[in-house]
C-alpha distance (Angstrom), angle and dihedral (degrees) to the residues before:
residue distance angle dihedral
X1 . . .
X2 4.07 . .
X3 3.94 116.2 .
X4 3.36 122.9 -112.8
X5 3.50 97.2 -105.1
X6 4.11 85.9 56.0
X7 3.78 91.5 53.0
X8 3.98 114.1 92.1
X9 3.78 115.4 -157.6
X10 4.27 112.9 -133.0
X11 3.94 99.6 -116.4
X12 4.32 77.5 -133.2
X13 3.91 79.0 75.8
X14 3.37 94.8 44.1
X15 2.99 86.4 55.5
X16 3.66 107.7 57.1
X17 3.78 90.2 44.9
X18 3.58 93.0 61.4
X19 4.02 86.5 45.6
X20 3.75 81.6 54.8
X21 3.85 98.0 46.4
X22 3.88 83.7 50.5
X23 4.04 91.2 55.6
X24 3.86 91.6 58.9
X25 3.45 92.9 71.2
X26 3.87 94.9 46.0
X27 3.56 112.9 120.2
X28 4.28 95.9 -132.1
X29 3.64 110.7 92.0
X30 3.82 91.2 -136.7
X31 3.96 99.6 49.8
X32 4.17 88.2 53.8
X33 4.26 93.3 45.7
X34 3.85 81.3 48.1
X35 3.47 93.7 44.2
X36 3.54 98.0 53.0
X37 3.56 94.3 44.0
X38 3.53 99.1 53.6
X39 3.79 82.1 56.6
X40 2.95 101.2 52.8
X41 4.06 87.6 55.6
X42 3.62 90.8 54.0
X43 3.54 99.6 45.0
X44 4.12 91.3 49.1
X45 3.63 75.2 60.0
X46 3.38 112.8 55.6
X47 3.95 129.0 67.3
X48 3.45 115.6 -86.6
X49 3.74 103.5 -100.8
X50 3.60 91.5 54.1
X51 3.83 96.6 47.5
X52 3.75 89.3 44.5
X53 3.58 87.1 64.0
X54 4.42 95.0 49.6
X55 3.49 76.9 46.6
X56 4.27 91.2 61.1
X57 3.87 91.0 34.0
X58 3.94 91.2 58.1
X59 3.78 89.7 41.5
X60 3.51 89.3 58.5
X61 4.10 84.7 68.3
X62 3.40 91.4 77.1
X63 3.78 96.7 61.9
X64 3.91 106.4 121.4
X65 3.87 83.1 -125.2
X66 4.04 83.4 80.7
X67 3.19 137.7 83.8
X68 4.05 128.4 -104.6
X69 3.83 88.3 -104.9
X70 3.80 89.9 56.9
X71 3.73 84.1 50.3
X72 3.18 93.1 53.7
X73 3.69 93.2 49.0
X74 3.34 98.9 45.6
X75 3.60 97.2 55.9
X76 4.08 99.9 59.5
X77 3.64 89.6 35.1
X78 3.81 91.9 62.0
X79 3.80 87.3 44.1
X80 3.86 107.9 47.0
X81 3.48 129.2 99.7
């Protein structure tokens, strides 16, 4: 297997995790528990270093700069599987 600092990311997923990131502040219910579920798939996918750092970016949600839907966000995304 290739290290993680051999591995190169598509910028499609990049993509979709920043899509993602984006529906944890959404203010329907459904489109954050999605949102942080779908993250959580990615990031179980990823190599470490990389899901260390969607790990940061959705940690950054719970800055009291943000909104309660962020919070709300935040909170399952750090949590799912």
């Amino acid at each position: 297997p290739e290290a993680d600092d051999d591995f190169d990311i598509e910028p499609v997923v990049e993509d979709v995790i920043d899509s993602l990131l984006t529906g944890l502040r959404d203010h329907d219910t459904i489109v954050r528990w999605s949102a942080a579920k779908g993250i959580g798939r990615v990031a179980g996918r990823l190599p470490r270093e990389f899901a260390d750092e969607v790990v940061e970016a959705v940690a950054t949600l719970l800055d009291r700069a943000e909104g309660d839907g962020a919070w709300h966000g935040g909170g399952p995304g750090l949590g799912a599987p």
